[in-house]
N, C-alpha and C positions, 0 to 999 in steps of 0.2 A: 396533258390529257390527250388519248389517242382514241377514238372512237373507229372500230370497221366499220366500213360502210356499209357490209350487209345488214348489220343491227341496225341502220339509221332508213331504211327504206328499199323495195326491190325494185327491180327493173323496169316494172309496169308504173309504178307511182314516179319515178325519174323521170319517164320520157314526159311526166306533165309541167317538169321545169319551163321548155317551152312555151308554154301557155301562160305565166307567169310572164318571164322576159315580155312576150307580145302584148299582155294587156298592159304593162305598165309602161310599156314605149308608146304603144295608140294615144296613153294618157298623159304624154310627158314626161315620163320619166326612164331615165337609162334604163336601157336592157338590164344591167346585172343589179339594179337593186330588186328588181322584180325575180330574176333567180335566185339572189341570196333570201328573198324574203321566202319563197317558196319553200327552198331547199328547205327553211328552218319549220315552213309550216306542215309538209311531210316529211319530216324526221319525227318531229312529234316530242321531240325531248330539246333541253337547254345545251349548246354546244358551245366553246372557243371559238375563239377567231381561228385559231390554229388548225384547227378541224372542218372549221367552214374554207378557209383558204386551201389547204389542202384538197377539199373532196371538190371545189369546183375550180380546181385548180389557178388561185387567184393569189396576187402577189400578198402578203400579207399589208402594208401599205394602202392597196384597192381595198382590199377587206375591211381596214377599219375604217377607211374612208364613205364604203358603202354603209357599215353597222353604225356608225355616227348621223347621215343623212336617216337613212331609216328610225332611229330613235327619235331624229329627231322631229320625223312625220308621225309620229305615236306609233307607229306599226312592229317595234319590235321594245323586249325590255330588258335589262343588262345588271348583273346582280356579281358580286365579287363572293364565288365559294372556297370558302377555305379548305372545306377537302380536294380540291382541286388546284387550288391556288392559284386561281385567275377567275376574268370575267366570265360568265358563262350566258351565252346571249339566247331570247326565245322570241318566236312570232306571239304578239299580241292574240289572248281569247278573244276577245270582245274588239272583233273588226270593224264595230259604228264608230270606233272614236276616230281610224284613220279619216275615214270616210269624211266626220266631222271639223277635222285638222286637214283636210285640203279644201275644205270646202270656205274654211273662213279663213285660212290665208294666203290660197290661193285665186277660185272662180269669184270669191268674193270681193279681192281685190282689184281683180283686174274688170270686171263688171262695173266697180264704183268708177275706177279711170276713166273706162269707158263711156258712162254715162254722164260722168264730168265735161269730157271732151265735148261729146256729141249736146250738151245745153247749153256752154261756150258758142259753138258754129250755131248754135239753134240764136241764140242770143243776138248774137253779130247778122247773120240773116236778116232778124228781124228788126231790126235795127238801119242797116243800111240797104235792105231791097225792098223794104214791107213786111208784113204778114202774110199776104197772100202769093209770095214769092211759091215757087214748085219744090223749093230742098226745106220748107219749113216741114210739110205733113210725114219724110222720111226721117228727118231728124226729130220732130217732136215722136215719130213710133220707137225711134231709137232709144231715148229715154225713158218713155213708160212703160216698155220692155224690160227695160233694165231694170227699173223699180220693183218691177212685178219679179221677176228673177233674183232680186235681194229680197223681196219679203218671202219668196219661196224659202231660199237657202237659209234667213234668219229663224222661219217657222223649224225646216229641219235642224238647224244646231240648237236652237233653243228647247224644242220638243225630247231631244236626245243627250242632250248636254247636262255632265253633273256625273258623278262616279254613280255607278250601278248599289242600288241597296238590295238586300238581302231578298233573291227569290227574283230578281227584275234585272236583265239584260238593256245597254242603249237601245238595241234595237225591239226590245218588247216594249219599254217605253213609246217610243217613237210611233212605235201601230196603236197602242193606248189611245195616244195623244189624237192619231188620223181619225180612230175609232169615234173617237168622242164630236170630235167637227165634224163628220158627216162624210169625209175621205174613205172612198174604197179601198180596200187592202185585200192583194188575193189574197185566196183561201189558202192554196200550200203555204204562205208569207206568215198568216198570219197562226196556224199549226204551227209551225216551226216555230214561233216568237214564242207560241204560250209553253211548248214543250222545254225549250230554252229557258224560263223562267222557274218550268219544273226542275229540271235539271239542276238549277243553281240553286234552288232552295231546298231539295236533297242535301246537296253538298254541306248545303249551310249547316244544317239539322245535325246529321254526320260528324261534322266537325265540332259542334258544340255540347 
């Protein structure tokens, strides 16, 4: 499978690979899985590896290495076409679930560590200086920080977690959910959520 690259995107929409690469470095992750994910989210269609390695000139080896790490962040999905007679890889519609899958295998792990650690020292502190020792009030903020920061991220994956049903987006879900507690949700956020939920329930109607 050969795809040109003009049918895959123009020149204006390319230089936004860039942007891509940077946000997903700020947040920990290699530059090129944030190009590969891009490239496949302005292309707009299901491509090879053969085609992704080629148009961003990457060894075929990096390519699957990067298309493997991104599946297996939820953010891309990978389906075997026989009229092409290989994988043919795409960027994820429903971008709450990456969002969802770093949030609980990664800020959410490393927060529990953290808060693990920091009640260990709070412990030991209290323990062999007193209570009224000066590193007890930074380390007891450190933990119910933390706390507070898991039930945040628990509220988000739980709120948006679960395959989308008919007509409902993770992230229209998820402004439901703020709507209902009493959580402000901008206004564009939350137009786009419900337009989102039109959207997909169009589709749905369509299809059946």
């Amino acid at each position: 499978m050969t795809t040109n690259a003009k049918d895959l995107m123009d020149d204006r929409l390319r230089e936004h690979l860039q942007t891509f690469e940077r946000f997903f470095e700020a947040i920990g992750f290699k530059p090129r899985l944030g190009r590969l994910w891009g490239f496949l989210v302005l292309a707009g269609k299901p491509l090879s590896s053969a085609d992704i390695a080629h148009e961003l000139n990457m060894s075929i080896g990096s390519t699957s290495e990067s298309l493997s790490e991104l599946r297996e962040w939820g953010a891309i999905t990978s389906e075997f076409s026989a009229q092409h007679r290989c994988q043919l890889h795409a960027a994820v519609s429903d971008t709450m679930s990456i969002v969802v899958t770093v949030l609980r295998r990664r800020e959410q792990v490393a927060i529990s560590k953290f808060k693990e650690n920091a009640a260990h020292a709070l412990a030991h502190v209290q323990q062999s200086y007193g209570k009224d020792d000066a590193r007890v009030t930074p380390l007891q903020s450190i933990v119910n920080t933390s706390e507070l920061a898991e039930a945040a991220i628990n509220f988000f994956v739980t709120a948006s977690s679960g395959l989308p049903s008919e007509g409902q987006s993770r992230l229209n879900r998820l402004i439901r959910r703020m709507v209902e507690i009493g959580i402000r949700v901008p206004t564009e956020v939350a137009k786009r959520g419900a337009a989102i939920a039109k959207a997909t329930l169009g589709r749905g109607k369509e299809e059946g």
